[in-house]
C-alpha positions in Angstrom: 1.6 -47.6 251.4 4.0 -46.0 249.4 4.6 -47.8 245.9 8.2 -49.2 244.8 10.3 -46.3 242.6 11.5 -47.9 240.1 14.6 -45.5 237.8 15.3 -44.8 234.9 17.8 -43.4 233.4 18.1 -42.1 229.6 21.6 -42.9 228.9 21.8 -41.7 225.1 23.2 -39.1 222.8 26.4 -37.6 221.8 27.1 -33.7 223.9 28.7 -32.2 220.9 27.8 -28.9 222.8 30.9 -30.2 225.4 33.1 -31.3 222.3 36.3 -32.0 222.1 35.8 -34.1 225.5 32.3 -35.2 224.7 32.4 -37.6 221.6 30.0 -40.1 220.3 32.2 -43.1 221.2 32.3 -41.3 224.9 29.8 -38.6 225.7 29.3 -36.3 228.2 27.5 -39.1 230.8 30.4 -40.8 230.7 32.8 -38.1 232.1 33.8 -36.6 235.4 32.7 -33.5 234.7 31.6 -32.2 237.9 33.0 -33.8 241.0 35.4 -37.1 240.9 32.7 -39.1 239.3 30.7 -39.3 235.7 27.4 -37.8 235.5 26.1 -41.4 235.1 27.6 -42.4 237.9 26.4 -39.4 240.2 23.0 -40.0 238.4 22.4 -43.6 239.8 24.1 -42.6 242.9 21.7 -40.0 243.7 18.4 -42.2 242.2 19.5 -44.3 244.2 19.4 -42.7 247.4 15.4 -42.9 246.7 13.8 -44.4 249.7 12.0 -47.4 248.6 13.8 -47.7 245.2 14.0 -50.8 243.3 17.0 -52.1 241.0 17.4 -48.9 238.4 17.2 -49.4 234.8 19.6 -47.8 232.7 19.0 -47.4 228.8 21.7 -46.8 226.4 23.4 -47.9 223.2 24.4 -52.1 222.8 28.1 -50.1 222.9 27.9 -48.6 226.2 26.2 -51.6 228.2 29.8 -52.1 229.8 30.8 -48.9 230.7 27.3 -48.2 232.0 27.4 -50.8 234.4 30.9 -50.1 235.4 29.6 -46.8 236.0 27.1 -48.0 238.4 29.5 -50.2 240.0 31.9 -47.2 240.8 29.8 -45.9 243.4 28.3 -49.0 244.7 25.3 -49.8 242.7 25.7 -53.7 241.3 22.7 -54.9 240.7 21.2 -52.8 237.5 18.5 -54.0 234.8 20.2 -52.5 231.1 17.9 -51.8 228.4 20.0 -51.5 225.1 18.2 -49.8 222.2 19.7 -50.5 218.4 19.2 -46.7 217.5 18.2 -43.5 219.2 14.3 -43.2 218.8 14.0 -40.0 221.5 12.9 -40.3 225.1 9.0 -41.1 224.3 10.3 -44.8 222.8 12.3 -45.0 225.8 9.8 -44.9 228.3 7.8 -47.0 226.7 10.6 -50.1 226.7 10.9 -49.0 231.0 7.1 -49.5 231.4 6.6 -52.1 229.6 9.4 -54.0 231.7 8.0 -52.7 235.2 4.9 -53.5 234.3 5.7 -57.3 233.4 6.1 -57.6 237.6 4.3 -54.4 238.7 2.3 -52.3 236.6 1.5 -49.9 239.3 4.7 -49.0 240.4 6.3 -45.0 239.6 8.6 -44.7 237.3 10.9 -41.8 237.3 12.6 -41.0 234.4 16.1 -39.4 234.6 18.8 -38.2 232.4 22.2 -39.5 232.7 23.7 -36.4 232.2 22.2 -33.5 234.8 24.3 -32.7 237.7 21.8 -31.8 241.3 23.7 -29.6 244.0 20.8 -29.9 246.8 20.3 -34.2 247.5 18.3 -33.6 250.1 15.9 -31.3 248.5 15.9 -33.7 245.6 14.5 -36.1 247.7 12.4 -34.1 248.9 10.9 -33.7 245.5 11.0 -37.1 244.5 8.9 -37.7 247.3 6.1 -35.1 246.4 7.0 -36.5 242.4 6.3 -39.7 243.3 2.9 -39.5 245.9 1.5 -37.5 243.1 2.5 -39.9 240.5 0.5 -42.7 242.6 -2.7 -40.8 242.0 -2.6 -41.5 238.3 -0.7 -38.1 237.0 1.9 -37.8 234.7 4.5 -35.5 236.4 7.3 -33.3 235.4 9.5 -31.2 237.5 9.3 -27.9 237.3 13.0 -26.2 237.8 12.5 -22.6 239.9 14.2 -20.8 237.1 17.2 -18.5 238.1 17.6 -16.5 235.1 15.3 -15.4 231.5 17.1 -19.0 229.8 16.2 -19.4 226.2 17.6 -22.8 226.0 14.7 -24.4 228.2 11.1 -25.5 227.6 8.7 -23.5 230.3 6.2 -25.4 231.9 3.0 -22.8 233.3 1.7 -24.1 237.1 -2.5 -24.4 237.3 -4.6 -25.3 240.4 -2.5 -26.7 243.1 -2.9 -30.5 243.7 -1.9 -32.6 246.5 2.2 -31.9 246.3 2.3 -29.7 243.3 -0.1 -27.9 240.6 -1.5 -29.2 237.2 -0.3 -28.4 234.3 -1.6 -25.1 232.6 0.6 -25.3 229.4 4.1 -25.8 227.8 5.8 -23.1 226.2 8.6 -23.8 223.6 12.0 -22.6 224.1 11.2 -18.7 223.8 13.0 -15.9 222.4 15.2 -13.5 224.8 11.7 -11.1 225.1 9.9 -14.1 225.8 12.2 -15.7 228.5 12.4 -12.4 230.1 8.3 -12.1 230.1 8.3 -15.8 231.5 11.1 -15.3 234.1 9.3 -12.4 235.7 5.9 -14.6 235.7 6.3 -17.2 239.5 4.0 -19.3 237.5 6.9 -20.2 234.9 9.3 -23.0 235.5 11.4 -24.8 233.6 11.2 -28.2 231.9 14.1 -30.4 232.8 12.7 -33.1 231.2 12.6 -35.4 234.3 9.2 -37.1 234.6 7.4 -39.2 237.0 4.2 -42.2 236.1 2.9 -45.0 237.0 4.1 -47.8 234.0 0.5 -48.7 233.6 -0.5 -45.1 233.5 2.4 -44.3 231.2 1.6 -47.2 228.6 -2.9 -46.3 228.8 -1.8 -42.8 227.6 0.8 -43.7 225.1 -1.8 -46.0 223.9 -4.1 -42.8 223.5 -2.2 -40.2 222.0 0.3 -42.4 220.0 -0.6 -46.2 219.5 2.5 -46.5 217.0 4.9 -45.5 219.5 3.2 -48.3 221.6 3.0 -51.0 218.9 6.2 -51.1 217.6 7.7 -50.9 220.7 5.4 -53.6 222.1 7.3 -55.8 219.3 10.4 -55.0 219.8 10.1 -56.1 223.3 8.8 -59.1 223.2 11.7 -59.9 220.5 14.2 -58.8 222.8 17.1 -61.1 223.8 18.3 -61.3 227.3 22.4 -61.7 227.5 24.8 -60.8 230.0 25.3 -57.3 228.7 21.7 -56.7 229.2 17.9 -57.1 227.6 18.6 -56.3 223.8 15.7 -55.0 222.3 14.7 -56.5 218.7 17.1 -54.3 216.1 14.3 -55.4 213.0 11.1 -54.1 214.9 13.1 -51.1 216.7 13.9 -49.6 213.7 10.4 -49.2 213.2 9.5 -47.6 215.8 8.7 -43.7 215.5 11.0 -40.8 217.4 9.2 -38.5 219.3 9.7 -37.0 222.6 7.6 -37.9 225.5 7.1 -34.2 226.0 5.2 -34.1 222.4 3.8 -37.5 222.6 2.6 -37.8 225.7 2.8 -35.2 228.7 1.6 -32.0 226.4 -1.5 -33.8 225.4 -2.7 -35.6 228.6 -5.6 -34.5 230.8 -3.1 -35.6 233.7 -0.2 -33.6 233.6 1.2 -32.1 236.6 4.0 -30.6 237.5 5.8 -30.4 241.1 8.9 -27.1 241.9 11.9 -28.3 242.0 14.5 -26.1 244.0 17.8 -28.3 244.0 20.3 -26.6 242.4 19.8 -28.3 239.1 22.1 -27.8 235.6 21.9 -29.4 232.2 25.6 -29.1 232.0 24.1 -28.6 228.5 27.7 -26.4 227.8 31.3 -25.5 228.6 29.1 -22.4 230.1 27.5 -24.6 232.6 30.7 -26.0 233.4 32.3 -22.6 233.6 29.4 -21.5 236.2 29.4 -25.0 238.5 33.0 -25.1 238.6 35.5 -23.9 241.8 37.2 -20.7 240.6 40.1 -18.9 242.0 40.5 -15.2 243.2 40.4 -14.3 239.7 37.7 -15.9 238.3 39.8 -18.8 236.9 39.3 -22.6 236.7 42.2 -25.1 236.0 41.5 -28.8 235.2 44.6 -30.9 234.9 48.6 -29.8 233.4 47.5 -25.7 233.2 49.1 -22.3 233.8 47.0 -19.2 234.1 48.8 -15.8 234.5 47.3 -12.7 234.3 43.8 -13.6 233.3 40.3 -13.8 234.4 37.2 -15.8 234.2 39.0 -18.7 231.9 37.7 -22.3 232.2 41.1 -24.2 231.3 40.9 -27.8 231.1 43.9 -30.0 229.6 43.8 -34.3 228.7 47.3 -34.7 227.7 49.5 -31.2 227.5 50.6 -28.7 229.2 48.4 -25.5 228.9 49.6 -22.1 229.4 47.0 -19.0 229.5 48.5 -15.5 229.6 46.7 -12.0 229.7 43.1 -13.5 228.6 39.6 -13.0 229.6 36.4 -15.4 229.8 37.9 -18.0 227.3 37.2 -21.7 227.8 40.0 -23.5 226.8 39.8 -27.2 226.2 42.6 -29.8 225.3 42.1 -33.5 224.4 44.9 -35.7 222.4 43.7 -34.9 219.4 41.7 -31.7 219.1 41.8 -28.2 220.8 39.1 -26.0 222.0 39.3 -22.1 222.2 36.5 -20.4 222.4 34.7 -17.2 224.5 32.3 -18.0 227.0 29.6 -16.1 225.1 30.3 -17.8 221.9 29.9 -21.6 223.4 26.6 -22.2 221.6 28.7 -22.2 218.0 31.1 -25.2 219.7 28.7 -27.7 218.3 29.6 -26.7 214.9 32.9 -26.8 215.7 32.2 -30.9 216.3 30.4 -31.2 213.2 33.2 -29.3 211.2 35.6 -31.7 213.0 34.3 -34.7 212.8 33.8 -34.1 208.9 37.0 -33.2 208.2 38.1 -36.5 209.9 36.2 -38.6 207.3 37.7 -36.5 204.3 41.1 -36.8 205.8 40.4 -41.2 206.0 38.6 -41.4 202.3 41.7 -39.8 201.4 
Protein backbone atom coordinates (compact mmCIF):
# COMPACT_ATOMS: atom_id res chain seq x y z
CA UNK A 1 0.00 0.00 0.00
CA UNK A 2 1.28 3.16 -0.86
CA UNK A 3 1.97 5.46 2.32
CA UNK A 4 0.30 8.99 2.88
CA UNK A 5 2.74 12.07 1.29
CA UNK A 6 2.73 14.33 3.57
CA UNK A 7 4.42 18.25 2.07
CA UNK A 8 6.39 20.40 3.03
CA UNK A 9 7.20 23.45 2.08
CA UNK A 10 10.27 25.70 3.16
CA UNK A 11 8.73 29.02 3.09
CA UNK A 12 11.81 31.24 4.29
CA UNK A 13 14.32 33.76 3.26
CA UNK A 14 14.65 37.01 1.72
CA UNK A 15 15.64 36.67 -2.65
CA UNK A 16 17.87 39.76 -2.53
CA UNK A 17 19.21 38.09 -5.82
CA UNK A 18 15.47 39.27 -7.37
CA UNK A 19 15.76 42.78 -5.49
CA UNK A 20 14.06 45.50 -5.87
CA UNK A 21 10.78 43.21 -6.15
CA UNK A 22 11.94 40.67 -3.67
CA UNK A 23 12.29 42.26 -0.12
CA UNK A 24 12.38 40.78 3.28
CA UNK A 25 8.93 42.06 4.29
CA UNK A 26 7.82 40.29 0.78
CA UNK A 27 10.12 37.87 -0.89
CA UNK A 28 10.31 36.26 -3.91
CA UNK A 29 7.64 33.18 -2.73
CA UNK A 30 5.39 35.68 -2.39
CA UNK A 31 5.23 37.05 -6.02
CA UNK A 32 3.79 36.19 -9.37
CA UNK A 33 6.77 35.78 -10.94
CA UNK A 34 6.06 33.25 -13.43
CA UNK A 35 2.45 32.74 -14.45
CA UNK A 36 -0.64 34.62 -12.69
CA UNK A 37 0.16 33.10 -9.37
CA UNK A 38 3.14 33.32 -6.48
CA UNK A 39 5.63 30.69 -6.47
CA UNK A 40 4.01 29.68 -3.11
CA UNK A 41 1.01 29.36 -4.52
CA UNK A 42 2.04 27.35 -7.67
CA UNK A 43 4.15 25.36 -5.11
CA UNK A 44 1.17 23.96 -3.03
CA UNK A 45 -0.81 23.83 -6.09
CA UNK A 46 1.49 21.46 -7.74
CA UNK A 47 2.32 19.40 -4.19
CA UNK A 48 -0.78 19.10 -4.10
CA UNK A 49 -1.72 17.40 -7.14
CA UNK A 50 0.27 14.43 -5.36
CA UNK A 51 -1.92 11.36 -5.36
CA UNK A 52 -2.45 10.36 -1.98
CA UNK A 53 -1.31 13.58 -0.29
CA UNK A 54 -2.24 14.63 3.05
CA UNK A 55 -2.93 18.33 4.36
CA UNK A 56 0.59 20.19 3.35
CA UNK A 57 2.61 21.94 5.88
CA UNK A 58 3.97 25.14 5.19
CA UNK A 59 6.86 26.69 7.36
CA UNK A 60 7.59 30.27 7.38
CA UNK A 61 8.21 33.39 9.52
CA UNK A 62 5.27 34.24 12.58
CA UNK A 63 5.01 37.40 9.84
CA UNK A 64 3.97 35.58 6.88
CA UNK A 65 1.52 32.93 8.48
CA UNK A 66 -1.38 35.10 6.72
CA UNK A 67 -0.21 35.63 3.53
CA UNK A 68 0.93 32.05 3.37
CA UNK A 69 -2.35 30.75 3.91
CA UNK A 70 -3.94 33.16 1.65
CA UNK A 71 -1.59 31.90 -0.79
CA UNK A 72 -2.87 28.53 -0.43
CA UNK A 73 -6.26 29.55 -0.51
CA UNK A 74 -5.76 31.34 -4.00
CA UNK A 75 -5.71 28.24 -5.78
CA UNK A 76 -7.91 26.16 -3.75
CA UNK A 77 -5.97 24.64 -1.00
CA UNK A 78 -7.88 25.49 2.58
CA UNK A 79 -7.00 23.21 4.84
CA UNK A 80 -3.06 23.73 5.59
CA UNK A 81 -0.99 22.80 8.96
CA UNK A 82 1.52 26.29 9.39
CA UNK A 83 4.69 25.76 11.16
CA UNK A 84 6.09 29.28 12.25
CA UNK A 85 9.67 29.38 13.22
CA UNK A 86 10.95 32.59 15.44
CA UNK A 87 14.26 32.84 13.35
CA UNK A 88 15.75 31.22 10.27
CA UNK A 89 17.89 28.10 11.55
CA UNK A 90 18.44 26.62 7.68
CA UNK A 91 16.48 23.78 6.14
CA UNK A 92 18.00 20.83 8.50
CA UNK A 93 15.96 22.57 11.63
CA UNK A 94 13.13 22.70 9.42
CA UNK A 95 12.66 19.25 8.68
CA UNK A 96 13.12 18.27 11.90
CA UNK A 97 9.91 20.53 13.26
CA UNK A 98 7.85 18.54 9.83
CA UNK A 99 8.82 15.14 11.21
CA UNK A 100 8.44 15.46 14.37
CA UNK A 101 4.66 16.74 13.67
CA UNK A 102 3.99 13.72 11.18
CA UNK A 103 5.36 11.54 13.26
CA UNK A 104 2.98 12.50 16.32
CA UNK A 105 0.04 10.62 13.99
CA UNK A 106 2.24 8.72 11.53
CA UNK A 107 5.75 8.21 11.81
CA UNK A 108 6.03 6.22 8.76
CA UNK A 109 4.58 8.40 6.39
CA UNK A 110 7.06 10.31 3.39
CA UNK A 111 7.72 13.52 3.72
CA UNK A 112 8.71 15.60 0.78
CA UNK A 113 10.36 18.57 1.33
CA UNK A 114 9.81 21.48 -1.10
CA UNK A 115 10.87 25.03 -1.56
CA UNK A 116 8.36 27.65 -1.86
CA UNK A 117 10.11 29.38 -4.35
CA UNK A 118 11.08 26.87 -7.53
CA UNK A 119 8.88 27.11 -10.52
CA UNK A 120 8.35 23.20 -12.50
CA UNK A 121 7.32 23.47 -16.34
CA UNK A 122 6.62 19.52 -16.76
CA UNK A 123 3.54 18.49 -13.87
CA UNK A 124 3.15 15.48 -15.10
CA UNK A 125 6.61 14.38 -15.17
CA UNK A 126 6.85 15.80 -11.65
CA UNK A 127 4.53 13.40 -10.65
CA UNK A 128 6.01 11.04 -12.12
CA UNK A 129 9.02 11.63 -10.00
CA UNK A 130 7.35 12.11 -6.93
CA UNK A 131 6.04 8.75 -7.44
CA UNK A 132 9.53 7.00 -7.91
CA UNK A 133 10.73 9.78 -4.86
CA UNK A 134 8.33 8.57 -2.70
CA UNK A 135 8.31 4.34 -3.33
CA UNK A 136 11.92 4.70 -2.67
CA UNK A 137 11.49 6.83 0.30
CA UNK A 138 9.16 3.86 1.74
CA UNK A 139 12.13 1.62 1.70
CA UNK A 140 13.88 3.53 4.39
CA UNK A 141 16.25 6.04 1.97
CA UNK A 142 16.75 9.44 2.23
CA UNK A 143 16.17 10.86 -1.30
CA UNK A 144 17.06 13.83 -3.21
CA UNK A 145 16.17 14.70 -6.74
CA UNK A 146 18.60 14.79 -9.03
CA UNK A 147 17.90 17.72 -11.73
CA UNK A 148 19.21 16.38 -15.54
CA UNK A 149 21.39 19.40 -15.79
CA UNK A 150 21.12 21.46 -19.08
CA UNK A 151 24.09 23.48 -18.97
CA UNK A 152 27.98 23.49 -16.93
CA UNK A 153 25.89 25.76 -13.83
CA UNK A 154 28.31 26.85 -11.15
CA UNK A 155 25.52 27.98 -8.96
CA UNK A 156 24.37 24.33 -8.11
CA UNK A 157 25.51 21.49 -5.80
CA UNK A 158 26.12 18.19 -8.07
CA UNK A 159 24.95 15.07 -6.79
CA UNK A 160 27.07 11.73 -8.46
CA UNK A 161 24.42 8.59 -9.31
CA UNK A 162 25.82 4.93 -7.82
CA UNK A 163 24.21 1.43 -8.24
CA UNK A 164 20.81 1.77 -9.50
CA UNK A 165 17.95 0.97 -6.90
CA UNK A 166 14.48 0.26 -7.23
CA UNK A 167 13.39 3.85 -8.99
CA UNK A 168 16.64 5.67 -8.93
CA UNK A 169 20.52 5.11 -7.94
CA UNK A 170 22.38 5.61 -4.51
CA UNK A 171 24.17 8.24 -3.80
CA UNK A 172 27.92 8.16 -4.82
CA UNK A 173 28.82 11.68 -3.57
CA UNK A 174 28.03 15.44 -3.39
CA UNK A 175 30.16 17.85 -5.01
CA UNK A 176 30.09 21.56 -3.89
CA UNK A 177 29.13 24.25 -6.17
CA UNK A 178 32.32 23.91 -8.70
CA UNK A 179 34.26 26.34 -10.49
CA UNK A 180 33.52 26.98 -14.43
CA UNK A 181 36.29 23.96 -15.24
CA UNK A 182 34.67 21.90 -12.85
CA UNK A 183 30.96 22.38 -13.95
CA UNK A 184 32.13 21.86 -17.37
CA UNK A 185 34.02 18.37 -16.30
CA UNK A 186 30.66 17.51 -14.35
CA UNK A 187 28.21 18.53 -17.11
CA UNK A 188 29.92 16.28 -19.61
CA UNK A 189 29.81 13.31 -16.92
CA UNK A 190 25.64 11.51 -17.33
CA UNK A 191 26.35 10.57 -13.85
CA UNK A 192 26.23 14.33 -12.62
CA UNK A 193 22.98 15.89 -11.65
CA UNK A 194 22.11 18.66 -9.81
CA UNK A 195 20.97 19.27 -6.30
CA UNK A 196 17.79 21.11 -6.08
CA UNK A 197 17.49 20.67 -2.68
CA UNK A 198 14.09 18.86 -2.78
CA UNK A 199 14.21 15.71 -0.54
CA UNK A 200 12.12 12.83 0.17
CA UNK A 201 12.00 10.54 4.00
CA UNK A 202 10.06 8.81 5.99
CA UNK A 203 9.64 11.22 9.40
CA UNK A 204 10.72 8.39 11.50
CA UNK A 205 13.63 7.77 9.12
CA UNK A 206 14.34 11.49 9.01
CA UNK A 207 14.43 12.01 12.92
CA UNK A 208 16.74 8.14 13.51
CA UNK A 209 19.35 9.87 11.36
CA UNK A 210 19.21 13.32 12.59
CA UNK A 211 19.57 11.62 15.83
CA UNK A 212 22.83 10.06 14.43
CA UNK A 213 24.72 12.58 12.82
CA UNK A 214 23.43 15.61 14.76
CA UNK A 215 21.62 14.98 18.12
CA UNK A 216 21.70 18.90 18.90
CA UNK A 217 19.78 19.65 15.83
CA UNK A 218 17.38 17.04 17.27
CA UNK A 219 17.29 18.14 20.91
CA UNK A 220 16.73 21.54 20.76
CA UNK A 221 14.26 21.22 18.31
CA UNK A 222 12.58 18.41 20.21
CA UNK A 223 12.11 21.39 22.89
CA UNK A 224 11.01 23.83 21.01
CA UNK A 225 8.26 21.65 19.88
CA UNK A 226 6.84 20.45 22.68
CA UNK A 227 6.73 24.28 23.86
CA UNK A 228 5.06 25.27 20.88
CA UNK A 229 1.67 27.10 21.05
CA UNK A 230 -1.15 26.25 18.76
CA UNK A 231 -3.21 29.61 17.71
CA UNK A 232 -5.19 30.42 14.81
CA UNK A 233 -2.29 31.60 12.74
CA UNK A 234 -0.70 28.31 13.18
CA UNK A 235 1.61 25.95 15.59
CA UNK A 236 4.24 28.60 17.05
CA UNK A 237 7.26 26.98 17.82
CA UNK A 238 8.92 27.97 21.37
CA UNK A 239 10.98 31.41 20.49
CA UNK A 240 13.34 30.66 23.98
CA UNK A 241 14.31 26.96 22.98
CA UNK A 242 14.39 27.84 19.08
CA UNK A 243 16.91 30.24 19.41
CA UNK A 244 18.95 27.46 20.57
CA UNK A 245 18.79 25.43 18.07
CA UNK A 246 21.90 25.04 15.61
CA UNK A 247 21.65 26.15 11.66
CA UNK A 248 22.77 23.78 9.41
CA UNK A 249 21.50 22.50 6.21
CA UNK A 250 19.97 19.12 5.80
CA UNK A 251 22.37 18.54 2.94
CA UNK A 252 25.44 18.86 5.54
CA UNK A 253 23.60 17.45 8.47
CA UNK A 254 22.09 14.78 7.29
CA UNK A 255 21.78 13.45 3.52
CA UNK A 256 25.91 13.79 2.85
CA UNK A 257 26.56 11.65 5.72
CA UNK A 258 23.92 8.81 5.68
CA UNK A 259 24.50 5.24 4.49
CA UNK A 260 20.87 5.79 2.82
CA UNK A 261 21.11 8.45 0.48
CA UNK A 262 19.66 8.09 -2.84
CA UNK A 263 18.91 10.03 -5.46
CA UNK A 264 16.08 9.73 -8.25
CA UNK A 265 16.48 12.10 -12.22
CA UNK A 266 14.36 14.55 -12.38
CA UNK A 267 13.48 15.76 -15.93
CA UNK A 268 10.61 18.50 -15.40
CA UNK A 269 11.72 21.53 -16.56
CA UNK A 270 12.83 22.78 -13.16
CA UNK A 271 14.38 26.54 -12.26
CA UNK A 272 15.48 28.10 -9.03
CA UNK A 273 14.33 31.43 -10.33
CA UNK A 274 17.46 31.96 -8.16
CA UNK A 275 17.85 35.50 -10.56
CA UNK A 276 16.47 38.18 -12.88
CA UNK A 277 18.49 35.65 -15.37
CA UNK A 278 16.15 32.85 -14.66
CA UNK A 279 13.38 35.08 -15.12
CA UNK A 280 14.84 36.53 -18.20
CA UNK A 281 15.21 32.75 -19.66
CA UNK A 282 11.36 31.38 -18.39
CA UNK A 283 9.74 34.38 -19.52
CA UNK A 284 7.59 34.86 -23.13
CA UNK A 285 9.72 37.11 -25.31
CA UNK A 286 8.78 38.87 -28.43
CA UNK A 287 10.40 38.74 -32.01
CA UNK A 288 13.16 40.56 -30.66
CA UNK A 289 14.13 38.94 -27.76
CA UNK A 290 12.21 41.27 -25.41
CA UNK A 291 10.02 40.85 -22.34
CA UNK A 292 7.52 43.56 -20.99
CA UNK A 293 5.92 43.17 -17.57
CA UNK A 294 3.38 45.92 -16.86
CA UNK A 295 3.44 50.15 -18.05
CA UNK A 296 6.64 49.46 -20.61
CA UNK A 297 7.85 50.69 -24.04
CA UNK A 298 10.61 48.91 -25.82
CA UNK A 299 11.92 50.38 -29.23
CA UNK A 300 14.69 49.33 -30.90
CA UNK A 301 16.15 46.84 -28.52
CA UNK A 302 16.89 43.21 -27.92
CA UNK A 303 16.94 40.62 -25.26
CA UNK A 304 15.73 43.28 -22.35
CA UNK A 305 13.64 41.82 -19.39
CA UNK A 306 11.56 45.12 -18.60
CA UNK A 307 9.32 44.90 -15.71
CA UNK A 308 7.55 48.21 -14.12
CA UNK A 309 5.33 48.33 -10.36
CA UNK A 310 4.20 51.80 -10.69
CA UNK A 311 5.77 54.00 -13.88
CA UNK A 312 5.90 54.08 -17.01
CA UNK A 313 9.05 52.51 -18.55
CA UNK A 314 10.56 53.39 -21.82
CA UNK A 315 13.69 51.31 -23.31
CA UNK A 316 15.27 52.71 -26.50
CA UNK A 317 18.29 51.26 -28.49
CA UNK A 318 19.50 48.70 -25.56
CA UNK A 319 20.65 45.20 -25.41
CA UNK A 320 20.28 42.24 -22.77
CA UNK A 321 19.44 44.80 -19.81
CA UNK A 322 16.93 43.76 -17.15
CA UNK A 323 15.24 46.56 -16.07
CA UNK A 324 13.29 46.56 -12.92
CA UNK A 325 10.91 49.31 -11.40
CA UNK A 326 9.19 49.16 -7.94
CA UNK A 327 7.85 52.55 -6.05
CA UNK A 328 10.78 53.13 -4.51
CA UNK A 329 13.88 51.76 -6.02
CA UNK A 330 15.03 51.08 -9.71
CA UNK A 331 16.98 48.24 -11.18
CA UNK A 332 19.30 48.47 -14.22
CA UNK A 333 21.44 46.04 -14.74
CA UNK A 334 23.09 43.52 -17.80
CA UNK A 335 21.97 40.14 -17.84
CA UNK A 336 25.55 38.93 -17.33
CA UNK A 337 26.10 41.20 -14.38
CA UNK A 338 22.87 39.84 -12.30
CA UNK A 339 24.97 37.97 -9.68
CA UNK A 340 26.27 41.64 -8.35
CA UNK A 341 22.26 42.69 -7.84
CA UNK A 342 22.48 41.25 -4.40
CA UNK A 343 24.89 43.86 -3.43
CA UNK A 344 22.90 46.29 -4.93
CA UNK A 345 20.12 45.11 -1.99
CA UNK A 346 22.50 45.27 0.66
CA UNK A 347 23.89 48.79 -0.57
CA UNK A 348 20.18 49.76 -0.52
CA UNK A 349 18.86 48.63 2.27
CA UNK A 350 21.89 50.33 4.22
CA UNK A 351 21.62 53.38 2.95
CA UNK A 352 17.85 53.28 4.02
CA UNK A 353 18.88 52.96 7.66
CA UNK A 354 21.52 55.87 7.38
CA UNK A 355 18.92 57.99 5.68
CA UNK A 356 16.24 57.08 9.11
CA UNK A 357 19.07 57.50 11.96
CA UNK A 358 19.39 60.68 10.28
Amino acid sequence: MTSILRSAILCGGSGTRLWPLSREDAPKQFHPLVGEHSLLSETVRRTHLIPNSGTPIVLTAQAYAGIAREHARLVGVEDVEIILEPAPRNTAPAAALAALLVAETDPEAVIGLFPSDHHVADEPGFLETVEDARRLAESGAIVTLGIVPDAAHTGYGYIRRGDAVQGGFKVDRFVEKPNAETAAILFSDKNYYWNAGIFFFRADVFLRELAAFRPDILAAAKRAWAQAKRSAEGIIVDADQWAACPSDSIDYAVAERTAHAAVVPADIGWNDVGSWLSLLELASRDQDGNTAIGDVSILGSSGCYVRSSSRHIAIIGASDMIVIETADAILVVHKDATQDVKRAAQMFKHQAQALAAE
